[in-house]
C-alpha positions in Angstrom: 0.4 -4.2 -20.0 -2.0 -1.9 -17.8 -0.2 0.1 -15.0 -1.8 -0.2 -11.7 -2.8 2.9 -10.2 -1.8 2.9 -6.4 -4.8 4.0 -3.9 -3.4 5.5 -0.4 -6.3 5.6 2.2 -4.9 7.3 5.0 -7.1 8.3 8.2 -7.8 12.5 8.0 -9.0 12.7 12.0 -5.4 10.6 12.9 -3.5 13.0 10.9 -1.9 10.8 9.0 -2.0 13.2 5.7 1.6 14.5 5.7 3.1 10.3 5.8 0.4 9.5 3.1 1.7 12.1 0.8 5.1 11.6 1.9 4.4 7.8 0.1 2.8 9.1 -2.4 5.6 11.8 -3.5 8.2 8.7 -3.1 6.1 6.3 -5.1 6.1 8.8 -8.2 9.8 10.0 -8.0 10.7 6.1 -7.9 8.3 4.2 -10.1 6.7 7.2 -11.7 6.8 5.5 -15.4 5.5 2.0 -14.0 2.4 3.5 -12.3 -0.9 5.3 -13.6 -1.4 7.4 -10.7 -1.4 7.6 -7.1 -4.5 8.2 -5.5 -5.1 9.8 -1.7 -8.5 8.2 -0.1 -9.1 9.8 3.0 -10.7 7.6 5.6 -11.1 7.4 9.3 -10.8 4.5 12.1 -6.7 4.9 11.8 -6.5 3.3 8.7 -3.7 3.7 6.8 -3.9 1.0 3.8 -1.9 0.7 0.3 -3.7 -1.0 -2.8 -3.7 -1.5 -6.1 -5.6 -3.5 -8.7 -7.9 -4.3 -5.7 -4.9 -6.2 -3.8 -3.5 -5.5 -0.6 0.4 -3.9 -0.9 0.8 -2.8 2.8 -1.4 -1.5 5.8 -0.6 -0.4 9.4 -0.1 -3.4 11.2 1.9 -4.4 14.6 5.1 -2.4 13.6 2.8 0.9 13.4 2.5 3.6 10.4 4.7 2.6 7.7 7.2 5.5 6.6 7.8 6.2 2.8 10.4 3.9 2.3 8.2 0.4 3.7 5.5 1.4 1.9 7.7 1.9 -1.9 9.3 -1.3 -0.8 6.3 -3.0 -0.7 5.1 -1.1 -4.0 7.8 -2.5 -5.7 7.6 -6.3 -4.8 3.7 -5.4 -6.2 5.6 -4.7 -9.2 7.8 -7.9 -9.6 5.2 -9.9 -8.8 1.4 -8.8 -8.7 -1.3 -10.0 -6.1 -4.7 -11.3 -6.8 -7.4 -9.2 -5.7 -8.2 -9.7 -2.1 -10.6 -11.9 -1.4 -9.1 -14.3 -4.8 -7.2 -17.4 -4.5 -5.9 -19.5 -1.9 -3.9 -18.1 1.3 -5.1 -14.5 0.5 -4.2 -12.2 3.5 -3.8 -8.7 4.7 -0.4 -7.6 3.3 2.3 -9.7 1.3 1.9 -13.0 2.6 2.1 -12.8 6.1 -0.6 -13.0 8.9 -3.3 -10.8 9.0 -2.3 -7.4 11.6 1.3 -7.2 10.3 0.8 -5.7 7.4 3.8 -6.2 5.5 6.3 -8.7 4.2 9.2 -9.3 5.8 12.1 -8.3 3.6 
């Protein structure tokens, strides 16, 4: 089985650097043999957006920036149970199954 490798797009002019490697560092020490890589994407407009295998794992949504531990949460339900690529298959949203803006699942 491929691993995915996990892209972190994080906006450079919002400063949002330091939490996007702060994810990234936490995705590796935790999952570090079920990943390829971890990717940074710089990017602009305040995004701050988690993918992998061209599906959605977490973005900034209503609750704000999401700190280390959200986003390796939501890398790991990725990991029990893979999304289709965005755009694919029915109900396909921003995040894990919940509306579009929140960015997240609800544990």
């Amino acid at each position: 089985m491929l691993k995915p490798t996990v892209i972190i797009e994080y906006c450079a002019e919002c400063m949002y650097l330091k939490p996007a490697l702060e994810a990234a560092q936490k995705i590796l020490e935790t999952y570090a043999d079920r990943v390829e890589a971890v990717t940074l994407k710089p990017g602009h407009d305040g995004v701050f957006r988690v993918t992998a295998d061209d599906a959605l794992i977490i973005e900034m949504g209503d609750e704000g920036l999401p700190n280390a531990a959200r986003v390796v949460q939501a890398v790991e339900q990725f990991l029990i149970s893979p999304l289709p690529p965005r755009g694919e298959g029915p109900g396909v949203r921003a995040g894990r199954g919940v509306p579009q803006g929140q960015g997240e699942r609800s544990p």
